[in-house]
FIKOL-486268 format. One line per 2 residues: for each residue x, y, z of C-alpha. Coordinates in steps of 0.05 Angstrom, whole numbers, plus 5000, padded with zeros to 4 digits. Last residue first. Layout:
% FIKOL-486268
X Y Z | ...
END
This chain:
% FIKOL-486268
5032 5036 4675 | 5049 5101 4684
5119 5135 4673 | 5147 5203 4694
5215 5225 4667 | 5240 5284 4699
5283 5349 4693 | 5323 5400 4729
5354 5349 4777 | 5413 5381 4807
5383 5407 4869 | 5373 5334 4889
5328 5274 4905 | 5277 5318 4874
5200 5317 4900 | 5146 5272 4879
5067 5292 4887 | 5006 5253 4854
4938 5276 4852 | 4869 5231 4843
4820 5235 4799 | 4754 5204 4799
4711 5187 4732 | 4713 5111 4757
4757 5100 4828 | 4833 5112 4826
4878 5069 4854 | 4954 5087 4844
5012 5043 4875 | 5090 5063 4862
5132 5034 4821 | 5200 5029 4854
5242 5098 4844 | 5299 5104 4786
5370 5091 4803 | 5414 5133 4849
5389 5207 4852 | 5411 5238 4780
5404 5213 4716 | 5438 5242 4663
5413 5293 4613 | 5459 5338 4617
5420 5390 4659 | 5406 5341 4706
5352 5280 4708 | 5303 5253 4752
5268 5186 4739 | 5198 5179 4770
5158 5119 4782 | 5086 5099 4769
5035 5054 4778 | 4959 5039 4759
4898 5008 4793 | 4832 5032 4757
4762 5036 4774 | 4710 5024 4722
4672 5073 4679 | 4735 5107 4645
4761 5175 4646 | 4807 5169 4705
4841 5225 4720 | 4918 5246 4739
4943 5299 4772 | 5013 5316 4786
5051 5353 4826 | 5124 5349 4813
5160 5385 4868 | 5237 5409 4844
5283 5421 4902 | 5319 5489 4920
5274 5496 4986 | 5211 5483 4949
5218 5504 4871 | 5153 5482 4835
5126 5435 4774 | 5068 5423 4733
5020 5364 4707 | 4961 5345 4688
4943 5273 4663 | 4879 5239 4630
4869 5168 4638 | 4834 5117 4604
4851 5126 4527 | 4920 5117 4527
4925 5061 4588 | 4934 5003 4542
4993 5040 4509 | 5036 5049 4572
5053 5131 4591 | 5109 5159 4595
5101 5239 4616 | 5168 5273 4590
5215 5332 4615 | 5262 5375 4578
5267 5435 4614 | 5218 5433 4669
5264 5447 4729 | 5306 5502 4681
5250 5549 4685 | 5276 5599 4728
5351 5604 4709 | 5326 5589 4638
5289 5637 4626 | 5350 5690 4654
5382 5657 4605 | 5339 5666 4551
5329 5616 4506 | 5282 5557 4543
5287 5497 4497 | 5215 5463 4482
5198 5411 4525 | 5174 5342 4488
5102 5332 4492 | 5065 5276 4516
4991 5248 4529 | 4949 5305 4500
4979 5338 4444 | 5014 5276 4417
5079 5229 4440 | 5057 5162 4464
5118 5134 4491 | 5120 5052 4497
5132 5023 4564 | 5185 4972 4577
5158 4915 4611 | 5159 4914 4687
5211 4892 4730 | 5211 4937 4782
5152 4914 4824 | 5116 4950 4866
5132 4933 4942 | 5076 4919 4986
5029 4907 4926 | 4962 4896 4914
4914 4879 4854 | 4850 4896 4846
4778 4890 4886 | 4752 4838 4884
4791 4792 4947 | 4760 4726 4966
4832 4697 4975 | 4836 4646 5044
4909 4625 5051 | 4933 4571 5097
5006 4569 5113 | 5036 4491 5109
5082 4468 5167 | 5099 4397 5167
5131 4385 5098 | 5205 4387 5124
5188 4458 5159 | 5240 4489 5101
5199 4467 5040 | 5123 4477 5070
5149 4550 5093 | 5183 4563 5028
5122 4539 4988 | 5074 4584 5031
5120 4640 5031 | 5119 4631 4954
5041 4635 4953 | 5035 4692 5002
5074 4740 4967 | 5043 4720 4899
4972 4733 4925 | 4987 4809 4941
5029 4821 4884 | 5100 4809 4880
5164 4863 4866 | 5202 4830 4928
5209 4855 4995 | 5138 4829 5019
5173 4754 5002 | 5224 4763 5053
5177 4789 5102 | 5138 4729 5095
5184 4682 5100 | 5215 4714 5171
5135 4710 5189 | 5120 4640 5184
5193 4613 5202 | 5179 4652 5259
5235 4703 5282 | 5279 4698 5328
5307 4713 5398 | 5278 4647 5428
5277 4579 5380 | 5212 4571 5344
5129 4577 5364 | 5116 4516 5316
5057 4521 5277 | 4984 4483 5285
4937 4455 5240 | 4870 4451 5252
4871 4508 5188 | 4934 4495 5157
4991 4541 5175 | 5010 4617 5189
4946 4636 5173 | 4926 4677 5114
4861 4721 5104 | 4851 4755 5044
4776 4789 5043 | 4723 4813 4989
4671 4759 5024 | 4703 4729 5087
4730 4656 5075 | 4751 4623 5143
4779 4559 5167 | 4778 4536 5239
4836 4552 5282 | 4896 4509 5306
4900 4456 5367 | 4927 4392 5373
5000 4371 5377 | 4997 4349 5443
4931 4314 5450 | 4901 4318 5514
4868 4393 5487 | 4868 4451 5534
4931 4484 5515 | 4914 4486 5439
4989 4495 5411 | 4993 4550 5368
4958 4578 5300 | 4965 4646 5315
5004 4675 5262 | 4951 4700 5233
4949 4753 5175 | 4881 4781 5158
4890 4835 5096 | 4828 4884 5076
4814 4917 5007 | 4787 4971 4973
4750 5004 5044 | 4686 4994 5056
4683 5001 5137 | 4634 4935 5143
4685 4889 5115 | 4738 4908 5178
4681 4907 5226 | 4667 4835 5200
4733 4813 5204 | 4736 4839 5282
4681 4814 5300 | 4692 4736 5270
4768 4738 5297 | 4732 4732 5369
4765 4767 5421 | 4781 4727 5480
4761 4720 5552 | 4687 4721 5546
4681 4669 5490 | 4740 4637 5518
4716 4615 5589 | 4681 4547 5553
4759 4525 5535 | 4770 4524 5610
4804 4563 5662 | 4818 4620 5617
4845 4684 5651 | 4857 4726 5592
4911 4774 5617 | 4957 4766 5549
4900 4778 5507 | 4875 4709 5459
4856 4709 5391 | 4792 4676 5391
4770 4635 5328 | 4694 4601 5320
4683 4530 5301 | 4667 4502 5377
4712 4543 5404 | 4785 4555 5370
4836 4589 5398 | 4898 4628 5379
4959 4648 5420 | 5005 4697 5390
5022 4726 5334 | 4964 4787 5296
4971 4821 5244 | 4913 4868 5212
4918 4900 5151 | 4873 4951 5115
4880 4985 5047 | 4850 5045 5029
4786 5072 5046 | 4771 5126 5112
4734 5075 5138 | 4804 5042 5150
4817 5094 5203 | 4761 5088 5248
4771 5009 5249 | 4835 5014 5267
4833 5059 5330 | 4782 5005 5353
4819 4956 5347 | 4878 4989 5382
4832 5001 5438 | 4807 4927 5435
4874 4908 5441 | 4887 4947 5494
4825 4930 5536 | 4836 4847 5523
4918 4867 5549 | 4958 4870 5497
5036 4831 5502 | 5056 4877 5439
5006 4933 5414 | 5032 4974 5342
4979 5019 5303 | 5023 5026 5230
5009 5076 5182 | 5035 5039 5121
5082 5065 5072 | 5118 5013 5052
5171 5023 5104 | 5124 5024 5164
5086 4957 5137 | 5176 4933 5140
5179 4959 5208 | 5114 4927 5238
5127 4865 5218 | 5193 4854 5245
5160 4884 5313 | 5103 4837 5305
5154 4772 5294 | 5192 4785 5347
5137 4807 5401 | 5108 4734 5366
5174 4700 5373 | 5188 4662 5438
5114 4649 5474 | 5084 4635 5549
5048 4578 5553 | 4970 4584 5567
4946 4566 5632 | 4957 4616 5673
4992 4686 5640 | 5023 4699 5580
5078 4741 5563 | 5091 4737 5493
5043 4773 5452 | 5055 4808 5379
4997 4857 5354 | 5000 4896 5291
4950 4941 5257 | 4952 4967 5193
4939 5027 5155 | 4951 5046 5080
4916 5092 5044 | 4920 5106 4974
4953 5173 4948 | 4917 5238 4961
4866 5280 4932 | 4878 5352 4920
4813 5397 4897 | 4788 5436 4835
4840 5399 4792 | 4862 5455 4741
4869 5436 4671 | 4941 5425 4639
4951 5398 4568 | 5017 5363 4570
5088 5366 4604 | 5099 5442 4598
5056 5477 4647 | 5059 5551 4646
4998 5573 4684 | 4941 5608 4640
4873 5607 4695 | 4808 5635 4670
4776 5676 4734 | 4771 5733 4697
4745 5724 4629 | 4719 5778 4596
4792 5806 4599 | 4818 5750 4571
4769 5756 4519 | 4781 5830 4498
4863 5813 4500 | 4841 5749 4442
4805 5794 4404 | 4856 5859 4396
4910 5800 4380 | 4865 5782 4322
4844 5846 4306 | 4925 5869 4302
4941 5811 4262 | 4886 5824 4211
4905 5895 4208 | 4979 5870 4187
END
């Protein structure tokens, strides 16, 4: 009995040596404190669609079309979208601009742009709606050269930049109808994609529609595909349903990752780790009146996929906002490289049962080397008093 007593008498002398030590009541895993709140990766993109030209170049069907399409499924996936349709050059230079200052921030960049493309002596314009080319020689000054703006986009550092052209249209000042397209590009730690070959050019399509170009792509940005995969099957769809006359061009000199617009759901089942640092089982709460306050955490698991066991280190608590549980999780990377990881949430009621539809997509994580980065999900429901989290 003395024994207990000196040991209790020990451990109230050091918490009261200790003021600033933290005890919260996490019950997921070993909880430290992350000194400061880092969000999710960045997303921002900018989209420009032009129809309404002006002398000699045609006016076009689909590319407001196409941007707007565009726009909405980027603003879906949690993009912060910068939209221009039918830009004038000082528009689209604004919304350049507004672009670059935002991708230096790191992330992901995209840039979209439909409508009229030129190519000048091996360089590519995209073309404002009040360009007033009289002759190929006027685009330099008229235009705004692709070769600025993807060198901008590689000078702000962020992960990883997207070029999508659908800009490959009919060259107006060439006697060859047919002719046209832009010249092939390969920017270092870029993916660039036009909407056909390069010197190739695409077909502008029936009014009121979308692209064949772009309607493929958004198809393929629905599904659980990286980056690469996206634009390889809209690529074979596109070749397939132009009758072998349309084929997108895609220029990968990405390094950094993998990318997705819509994590997939398909991935293999994950196998629990259960120990004192990567998951613990919830204890039951016994009091009532315990378990009236506590009954969010009751029961609640971290998942996480064997080859990530020794890379990451996770925090993790919950509170009540407005009668819904807020996960808030952190989660560190202990290794020497940077790592891309996902994870979904499954919410659960008192029973057990899954509550809120079916589980969440994976969701993208990038986390540079000995970074951290933290996570927030909140309840579908007032029901859910529990969660599954999983990373893979």
């Amino acid at each position: 009995m003395k024994n207990i007593m000196l040991l209790i008498g020990m451990f109230l002398l050091f918490i009261a040596c200790n003021p600033g030590l933290k005890i919260e009541k996490n019950r997921g895993l070993n909880v430290k404190t992350t000194p400061k709140e880092t969000k999710l990766e960045q997303r921002i993109a900018l989209v420009v669609g032009n129809n309404n030209y002006k002398g000699r170049l045609s006016k076009l069907n689909n590319p407001i079309n196409d941007a707007r399409a565009i726009r909405d499924i980027l603003q879906e996936r949690n993009f912060e979208v910068i939209y221009v349709e039918d830009s004038s050059k000082k528009s689209m230079k604004e919304g350049l601009n507004k672009f670059y200052r935002q991708i230096q921030k790191g992330g992901v960049g995209m840039f979209y742009f439909s409508g009229h493309g030129i190519e000048v002596d091996g360089q590519n314009y995209l073309i404002p709606t009040d360009a007033k080319i009289e002759a190929k020689s006027d685009t330099e000054y008229e235009a705004v050269a692709l070769a600025k703006i993807t060198k901008r986009m590689k000078n702000a550092g962020n992960r990883l930049n997207i070029v999508v052209l659908d800009a490959c249209r009919n060259d107006p000042f060439s006697r060859g109808v047919g002719t046209g397209g832009l010249a092939k590009i390969e920017p270092i730690g870029m993916f660039v994609s036009y909407s056909t070959g390069a010197g190739s050019v695409a077909s502008d399509g029936a009014s009121g529609q979308n692209g064949l170009f772009t309607k493929s792509l958004i198809k393929h940005m629905k599904r659980g595909l990286d980056l690469q995969g996206v634009f390889q099957e809209t690529r074979k769809e596109v070749y397939q349903a132009s009758n072998h006359k349309q084929f997108p061009a895609i220029y990968d000199q990405t390094i950094n990752g993998k990318f997705y617009f819509t994590p997939p759901s398909n991935a293999p089942a994950l196998v629990t780790k259960v120990d004192d640092k990567l998951m613990v089982e919830e204890k039951p709460i016994i009091t009532k009146s315990a378990r009236e306050k506590e009954k969010h955490v009751y029961g609640s698991k971290v998942i996480v996929a064997p080859s990530l066991e020794k890379k990451i280190s996770i925090s993790n608590h919950t509170r009540t906002r407005n009668n819904l549980i807020e996960l808030i999780v952190a989660v560190e990377n202990r290794s020497v490289v940077n790592l891309s990881l996902n994870y979904r949430v499954k919410w659960l009621n008192n029973e057990g049962f899954e509550v809120g539809g079916t589980m969440s997509g994976w969701q993208p994580l990038f986390i540079d080397a000995r970074d951290s980065k933290k996570v927030k999900e909140i309840a579908p429901m007032p029901t859910a008093s529990s969660y599954k989290l999983y990373f893979k």
